[in-house]
C-alpha positions in Angstrom: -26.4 13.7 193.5 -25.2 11.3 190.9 -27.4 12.9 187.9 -26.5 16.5 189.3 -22.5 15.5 188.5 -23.8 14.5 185.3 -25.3 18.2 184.9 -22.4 19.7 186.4 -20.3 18.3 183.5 -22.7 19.2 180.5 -22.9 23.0 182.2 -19.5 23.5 182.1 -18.9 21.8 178.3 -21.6 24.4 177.5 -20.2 27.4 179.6 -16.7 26.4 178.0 -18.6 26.7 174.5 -20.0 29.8 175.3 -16.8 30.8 176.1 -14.9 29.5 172.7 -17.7 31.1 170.7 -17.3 34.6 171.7 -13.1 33.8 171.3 -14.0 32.8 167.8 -15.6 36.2 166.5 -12.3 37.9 167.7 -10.1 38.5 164.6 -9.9 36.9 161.1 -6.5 37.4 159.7 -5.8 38.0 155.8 -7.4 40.0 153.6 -10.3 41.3 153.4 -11.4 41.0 149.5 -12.1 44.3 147.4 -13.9 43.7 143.9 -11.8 44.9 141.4 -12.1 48.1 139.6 -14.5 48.3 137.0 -12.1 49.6 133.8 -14.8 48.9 131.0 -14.4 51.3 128.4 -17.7 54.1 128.1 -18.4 53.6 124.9 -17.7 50.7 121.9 -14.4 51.4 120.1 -16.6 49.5 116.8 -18.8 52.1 115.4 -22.4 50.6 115.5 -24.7 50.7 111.9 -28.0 51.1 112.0 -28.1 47.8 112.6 -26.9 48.1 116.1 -27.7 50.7 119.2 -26.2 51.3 122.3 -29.3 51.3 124.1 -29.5 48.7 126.9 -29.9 45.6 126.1 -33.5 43.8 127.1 -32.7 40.9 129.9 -35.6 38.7 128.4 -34.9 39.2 125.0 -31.2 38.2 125.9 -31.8 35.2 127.7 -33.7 33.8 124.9 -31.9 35.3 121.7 -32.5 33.3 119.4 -36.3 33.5 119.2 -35.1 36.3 117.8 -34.1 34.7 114.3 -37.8 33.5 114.5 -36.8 29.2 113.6 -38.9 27.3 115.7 -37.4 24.5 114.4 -33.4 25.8 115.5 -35.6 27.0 118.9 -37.0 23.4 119.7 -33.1 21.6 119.4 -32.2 24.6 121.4 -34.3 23.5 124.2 -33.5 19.8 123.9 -29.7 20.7 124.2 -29.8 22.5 127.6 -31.8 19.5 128.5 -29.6 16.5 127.5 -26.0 18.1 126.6 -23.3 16.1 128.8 -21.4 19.0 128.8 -24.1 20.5 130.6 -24.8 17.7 132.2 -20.9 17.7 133.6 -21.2 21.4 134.8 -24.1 20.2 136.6 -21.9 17.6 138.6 -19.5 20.1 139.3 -21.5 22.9 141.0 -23.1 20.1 142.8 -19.6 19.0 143.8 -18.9 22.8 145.1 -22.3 22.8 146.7 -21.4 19.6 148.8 -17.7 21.2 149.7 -19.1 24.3 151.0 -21.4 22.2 153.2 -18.3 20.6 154.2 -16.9 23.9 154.9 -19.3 24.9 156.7 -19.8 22.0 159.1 -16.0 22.5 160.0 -17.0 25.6 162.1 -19.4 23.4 164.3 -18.4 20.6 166.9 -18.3 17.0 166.3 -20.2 14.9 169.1 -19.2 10.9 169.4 -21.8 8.3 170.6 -20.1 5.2 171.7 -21.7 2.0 173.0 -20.8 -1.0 174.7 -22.4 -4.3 176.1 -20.5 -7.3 177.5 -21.4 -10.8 179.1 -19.2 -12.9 180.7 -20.0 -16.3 182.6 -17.8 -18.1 184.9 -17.0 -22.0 184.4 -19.2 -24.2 186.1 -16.4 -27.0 186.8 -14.4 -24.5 188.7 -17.2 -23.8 191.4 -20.5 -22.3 191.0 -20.4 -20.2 188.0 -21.3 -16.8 187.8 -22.9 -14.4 185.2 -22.3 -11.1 184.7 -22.9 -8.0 182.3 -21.7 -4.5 182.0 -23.4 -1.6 179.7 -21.9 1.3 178.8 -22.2 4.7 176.8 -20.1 7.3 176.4 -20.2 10.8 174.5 -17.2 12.7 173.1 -17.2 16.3 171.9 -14.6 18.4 170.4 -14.5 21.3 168.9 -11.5 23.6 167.4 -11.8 27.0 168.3 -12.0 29.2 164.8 -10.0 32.0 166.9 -7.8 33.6 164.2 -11.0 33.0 161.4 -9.5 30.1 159.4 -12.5 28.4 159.5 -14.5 31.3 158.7 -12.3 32.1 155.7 -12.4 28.1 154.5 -15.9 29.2 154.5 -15.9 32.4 152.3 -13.6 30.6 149.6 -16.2 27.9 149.8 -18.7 30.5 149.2 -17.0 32.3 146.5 -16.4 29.0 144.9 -20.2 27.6 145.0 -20.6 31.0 142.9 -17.5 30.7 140.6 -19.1 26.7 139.7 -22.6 28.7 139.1 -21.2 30.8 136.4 -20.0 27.8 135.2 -22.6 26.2 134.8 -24.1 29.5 133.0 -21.2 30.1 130.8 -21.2 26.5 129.6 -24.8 27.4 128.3 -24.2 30.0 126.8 -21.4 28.4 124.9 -23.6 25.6 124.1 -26.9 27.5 123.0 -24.4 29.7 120.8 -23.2 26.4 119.3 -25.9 24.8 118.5 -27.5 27.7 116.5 -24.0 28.2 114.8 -24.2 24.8 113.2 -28.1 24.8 112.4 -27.3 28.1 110.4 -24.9 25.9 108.9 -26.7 23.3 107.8 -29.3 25.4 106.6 -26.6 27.3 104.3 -25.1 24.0 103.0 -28.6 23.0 101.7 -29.5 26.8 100.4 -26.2 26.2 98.7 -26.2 22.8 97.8 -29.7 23.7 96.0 -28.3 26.7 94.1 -25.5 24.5 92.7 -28.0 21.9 91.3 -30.0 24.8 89.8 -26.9 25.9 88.2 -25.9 22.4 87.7 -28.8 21.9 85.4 -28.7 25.4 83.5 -25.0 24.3 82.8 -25.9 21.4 81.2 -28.6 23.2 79.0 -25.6 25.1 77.8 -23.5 22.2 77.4 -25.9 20.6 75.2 -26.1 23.8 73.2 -22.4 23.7 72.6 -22.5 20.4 71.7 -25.8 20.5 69.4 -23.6 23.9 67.8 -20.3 22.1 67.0 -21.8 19.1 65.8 -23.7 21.9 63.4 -20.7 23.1 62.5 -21.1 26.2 63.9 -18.1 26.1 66.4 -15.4 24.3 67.6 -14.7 21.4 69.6 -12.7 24.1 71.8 -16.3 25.0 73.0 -17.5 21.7 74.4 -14.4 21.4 76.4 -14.9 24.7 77.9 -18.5 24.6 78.6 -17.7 20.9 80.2 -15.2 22.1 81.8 -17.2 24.5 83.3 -20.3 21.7 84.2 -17.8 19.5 85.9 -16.4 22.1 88.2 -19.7 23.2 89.3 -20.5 19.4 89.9 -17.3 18.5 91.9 -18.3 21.2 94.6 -21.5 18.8 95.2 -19.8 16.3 97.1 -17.5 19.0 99.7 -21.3 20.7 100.1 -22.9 17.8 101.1 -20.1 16.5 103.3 -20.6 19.5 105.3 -24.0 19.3 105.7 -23.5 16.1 107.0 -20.9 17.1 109.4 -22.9 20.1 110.5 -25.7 17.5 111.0 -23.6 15.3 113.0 -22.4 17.9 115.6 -25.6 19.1 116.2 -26.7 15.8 117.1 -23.5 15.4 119.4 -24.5 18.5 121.0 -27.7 17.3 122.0 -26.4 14.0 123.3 -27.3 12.0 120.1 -25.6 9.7 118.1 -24.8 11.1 114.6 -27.8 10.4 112.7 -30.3 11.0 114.9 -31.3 14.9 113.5 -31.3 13.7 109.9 -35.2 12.8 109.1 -35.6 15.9 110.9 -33.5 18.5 108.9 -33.9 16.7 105.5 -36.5 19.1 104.0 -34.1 22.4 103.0 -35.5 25.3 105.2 -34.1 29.2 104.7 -31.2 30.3 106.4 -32.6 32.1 109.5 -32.6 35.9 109.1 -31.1 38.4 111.2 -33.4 41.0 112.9 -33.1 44.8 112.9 -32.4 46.9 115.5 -30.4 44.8 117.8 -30.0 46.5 121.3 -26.1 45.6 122.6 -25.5 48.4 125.4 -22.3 49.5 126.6 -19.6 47.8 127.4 -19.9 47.7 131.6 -23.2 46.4 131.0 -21.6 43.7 128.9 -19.0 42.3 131.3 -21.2 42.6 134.3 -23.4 39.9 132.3 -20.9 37.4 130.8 -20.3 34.4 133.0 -17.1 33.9 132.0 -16.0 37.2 133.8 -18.7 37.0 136.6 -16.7 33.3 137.3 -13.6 34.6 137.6 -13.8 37.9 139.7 -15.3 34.5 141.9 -12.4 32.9 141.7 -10.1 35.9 142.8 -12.6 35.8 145.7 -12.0 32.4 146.6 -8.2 32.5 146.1 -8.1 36.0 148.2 -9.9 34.0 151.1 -7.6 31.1 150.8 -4.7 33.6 151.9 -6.7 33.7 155.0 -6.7 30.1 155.8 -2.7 29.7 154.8 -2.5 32.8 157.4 -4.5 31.7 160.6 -2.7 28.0 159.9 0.4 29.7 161.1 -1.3 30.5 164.7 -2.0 28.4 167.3 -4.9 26.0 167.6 -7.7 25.8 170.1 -9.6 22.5 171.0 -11.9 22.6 173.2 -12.5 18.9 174.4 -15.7 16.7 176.9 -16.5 13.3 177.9 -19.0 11.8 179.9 -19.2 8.0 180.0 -21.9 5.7 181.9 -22.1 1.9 182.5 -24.6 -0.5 184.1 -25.6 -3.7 184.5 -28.4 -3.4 182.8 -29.4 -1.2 179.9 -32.9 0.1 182.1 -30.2 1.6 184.6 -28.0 3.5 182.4 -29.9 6.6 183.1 -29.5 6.4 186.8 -25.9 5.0 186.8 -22.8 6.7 188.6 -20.8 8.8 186.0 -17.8 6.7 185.2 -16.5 9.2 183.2 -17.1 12.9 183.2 -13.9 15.7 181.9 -13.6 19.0 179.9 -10.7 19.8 178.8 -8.7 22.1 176.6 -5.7 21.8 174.2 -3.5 24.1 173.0 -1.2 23.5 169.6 1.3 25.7 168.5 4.8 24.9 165.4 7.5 26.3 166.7 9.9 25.5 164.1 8.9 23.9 160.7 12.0 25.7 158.4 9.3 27.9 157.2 7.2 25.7 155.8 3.9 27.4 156.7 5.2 31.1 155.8 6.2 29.5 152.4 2.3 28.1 152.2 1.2 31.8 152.4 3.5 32.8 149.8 2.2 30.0 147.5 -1.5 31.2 148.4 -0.5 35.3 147.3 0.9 33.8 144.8 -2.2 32.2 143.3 -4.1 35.2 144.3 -2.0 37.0 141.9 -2.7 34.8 138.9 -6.1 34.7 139.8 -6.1 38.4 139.6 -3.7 38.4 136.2 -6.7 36.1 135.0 -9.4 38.0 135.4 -7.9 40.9 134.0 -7.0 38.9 130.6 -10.8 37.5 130.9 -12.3 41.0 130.8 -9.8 41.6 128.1 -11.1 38.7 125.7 -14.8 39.5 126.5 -14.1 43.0 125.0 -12.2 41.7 122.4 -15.0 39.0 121.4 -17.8 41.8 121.7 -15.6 44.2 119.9 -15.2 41.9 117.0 -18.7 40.3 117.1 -19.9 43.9 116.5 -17.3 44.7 114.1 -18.3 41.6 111.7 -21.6 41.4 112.0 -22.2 45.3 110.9 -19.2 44.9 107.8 -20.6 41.3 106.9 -24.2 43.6 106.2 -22.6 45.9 104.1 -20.8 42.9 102.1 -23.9 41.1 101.4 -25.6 44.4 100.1 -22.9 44.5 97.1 -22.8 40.8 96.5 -26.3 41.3 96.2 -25.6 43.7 93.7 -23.3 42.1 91.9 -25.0 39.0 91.4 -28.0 40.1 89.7 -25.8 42.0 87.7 -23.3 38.8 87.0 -27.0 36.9 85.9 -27.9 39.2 83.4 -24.6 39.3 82.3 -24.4 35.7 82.0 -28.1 35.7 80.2 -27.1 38.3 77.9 -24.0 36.3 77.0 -26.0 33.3 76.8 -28.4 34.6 74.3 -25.5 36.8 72.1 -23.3 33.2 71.8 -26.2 31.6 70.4 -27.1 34.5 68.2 -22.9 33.8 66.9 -22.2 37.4 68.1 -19.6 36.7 70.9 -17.3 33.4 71.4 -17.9 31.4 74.5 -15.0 32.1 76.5 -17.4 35.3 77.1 -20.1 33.3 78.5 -17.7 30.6 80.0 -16.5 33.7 82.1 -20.2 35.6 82.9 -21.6 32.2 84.2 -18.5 31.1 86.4 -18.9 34.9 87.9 -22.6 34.2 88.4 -22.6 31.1 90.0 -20.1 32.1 92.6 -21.4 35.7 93.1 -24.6 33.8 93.8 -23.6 31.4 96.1 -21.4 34.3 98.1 -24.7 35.9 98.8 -26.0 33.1 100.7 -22.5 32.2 101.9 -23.0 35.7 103.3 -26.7 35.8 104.4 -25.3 32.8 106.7 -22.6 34.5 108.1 -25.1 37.7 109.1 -27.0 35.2 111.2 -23.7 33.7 113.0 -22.0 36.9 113.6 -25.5 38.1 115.1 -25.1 34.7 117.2 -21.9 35.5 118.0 -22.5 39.1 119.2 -25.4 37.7 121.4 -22.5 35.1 123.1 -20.4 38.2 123.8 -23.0 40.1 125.4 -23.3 37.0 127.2 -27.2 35.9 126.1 -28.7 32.3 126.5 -29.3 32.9 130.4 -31.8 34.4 133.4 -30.3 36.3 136.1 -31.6 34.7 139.7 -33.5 36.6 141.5 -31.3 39.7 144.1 -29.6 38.0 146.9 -29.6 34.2 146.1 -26.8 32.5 144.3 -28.6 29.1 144.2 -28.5 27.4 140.8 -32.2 26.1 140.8 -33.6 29.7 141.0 -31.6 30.0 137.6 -34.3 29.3 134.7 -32.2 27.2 132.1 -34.2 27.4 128.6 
């Protein structure tokens, strides 16, 4: 009879469950949330070179780009950045941050079941008459469980969701972001050494001239007007040595800081000069809807919006009442062996009902705050699409104009050499003066390093249009949004 009490109690907790359950799938108040419109443009506004085609872009060959520039050198510091990068590392901390607050989230909807346990012994004083022992054991279980009637908890739940997903594309912009970094200072450094080694080449032909100069006006042959000039011209090629190799260091440096080294660390390794890594032909860039439906940046915040839209939810069903559904059963014995068997002490199911009447508007004004945010959220993704069009727009735009550039510097420096050789030769022959060849070298020497000031910025811009297309990551398979099914290079 005793035990069937105790059964009587647990079917009716779990009959008042059953209950609360089916009360909780009856409405969810607030809005339900609507992607926004797609309002990419068809085509590019930049028109595209031979260089470029609007055929869709290859998911593989984006998500690892910059085999592309074929450096298995700027390929291997690639990989060891999305493996050791703290901002990576950070991103990493965050979505697992989300991931533990949507678990809380999602625990909210369940109920929360108390053990509590209690043993005592007492013993009576002997002087007083005969003394007397006694013990008392006891366990108890509370439940309680709030109702999710109006769908607050269900909506806690979807902005937990949408969150989880907005820290995933995190994670994902932040690498591409850092991939596109780190290649954009390796292209650096390679163009401050291919520089830095045509400046000692023309160092040293500068020289040769400068001892001609000198070898002719101590002939008598010209003046001391010459030697100035042709110094002149030595020493301002030599003072750009220093500002080269300063930024060869620096690019150096913030390579190593990308891949969580000290500076330093990457300087045996990128002391012997290597080329400046050459752009490939053809590049495939799509259309624009194909672009935004790619880039994490925009991916994380039509997320957000979806959070913030579900958070108008939970400011709405905070303004109904609440539902708590509430059971106890509590045992004792003398012994622990006969807690099964002992009489309830303690059996109840109850249910609580909490409503604000007045709080001066306090939780309408909490709803406003909520469409409020939802608003900006909104205004936010609209300027993100904006700057993702923008960057690919301009990405494009350079990277097919800088091709055209380096064709005529190109050009012009092989003419600007033979000029400079033909001066060369006629100044030594007596037929010109040297302010000719003072002028037909200076015009070489920076013609020349133009070009591969230019070949440089061919490979950055093609970086830079493979950031705007958003490359440097591997969609997860349909249906999941877990990060580990992401394949980080």
């Amino acid at each position: 009879m005793k035990r069937r009490n105790i059964f009587d109690t647990v079917n009716a907790i779990c009959r008042s469950a059953t209950v609360a359950a089916v009360l909780s799938g009856c409405a969810t108040v607030g809005p339900d949330y609507t992607p926004p419109q797609d309002t990419a443009p068809v085509t590019w506004s930049a028109p595209l070179d031979a260089d470029l085609r609007a055929a869709p872009s290859d998911a593989d060959l984006l998500s690892g780009w910059w085999r592309t520039l074929n450096d298995p050198t700027l390929s291997e510091l690639i990989e060891r950045a999305a493996l050791s990068n703290l901002d990576l590392e950070l991103a990493r901390a965050r979505l697992r941050e989300a991931r533990a607050r949507r678990g809380v989230s999602a625990a909210d909807r369940f109920p929360t079941v108390d053990l509590s346990g209690n043993a005592n012994s007492s013993r009576s004083d002997p002087d007083a008459g005969a003394a007397i022992s006694t013990e008392l054991y006891s366990v108890g279980f509370d439940a309680r469980w709030e109702l999710d009637i109006f769908g607050g908890k269900r909506r806690a739940l979807e902005a937990a969701d949408a969150q989880l997903q907005a820290s995933e594309e995190d994670l994902r912009d932040v690498t591409v972001s850092l991939l596109a970094e780190v290649a954009l200072n390796y292209v650096d450094a390679r163009a401050f050494q291919t520089r830095i080694a045509i400046a000692e080449k023309n160092l040293a032909l500068l020289q040769e001239s400068y001892d001609i100069v000198r070898w002719r006006t101590d002939a008598g042959l010209t003046t001391e007007l010459d030697v100035e000039q042709a110094l002149f011209n030595l020493e301002q090629t030599r003072a750009a040595l220093p500002l080269l190799r300063s930024g060869l260091v620096q690019s150096r440096n913030r390579l190593a800081a990308l891949l969580g080294q000290p500076p330093g660390s990457l300087d045996q390794q990128l002391a012997t000069p290597a080329p400046i890594p050459l752009a490939p032909r053809g590049v495939a860039v799509g259309v624009p809807a194909d672009m935004l439906r790619r880039r994490p940046d925009v991916r994380r915040a039509e997320r957000q919006l979806a959070a913030q839209t579900a958070q108008v939810g939970v400011a709405t069903a905070a303004r109904y009442p609440n539902f708590t559904l509430s059971g106890a059963i509590g045992l004792n014995a003398s012994s622990p062996g006969n807690l099964v068997s002992a009489p309830t002490q303690l059996a109840s199911v109850g249910a609580n009902l909490a409503a604000t009447i007045f709080d001066a508007g306090r939780l309408r004004q909490n709803v406003e705050i909520q469409n409020a945010l939802q608003e900006q959220a909104f205004v936010s993704y609209q300027s993100t699409v904006l700057t993702a069009l923008e960057d690919a727009e301009n990405a494009l735009t350079a990277f097919a104009q800088e091709q055209s550039r380096r064709e005529s510097l190109v050009k012009a420096a092989a003419a600007a050499e033979r000029a400079a050789e033909l001066a060369s030769n006629q100044y030594t022959s007596g037929l010109v003066d040297f302010q000719v060849v003072l002028i037909a070298q200076r015009s070489a020497i920076s013609l020349e390093d133009q070009v591969a000031g230019s070949q440089a910025e061919i490979a950055a811009n093609l970086i830079r249009v493979y950031k705007a297309l958003g490359g440097g990551w591997v969609a997860p398979p349909v249906n999941t949004s877990s990060v580990e099914s992401e394949q980080v290079p």
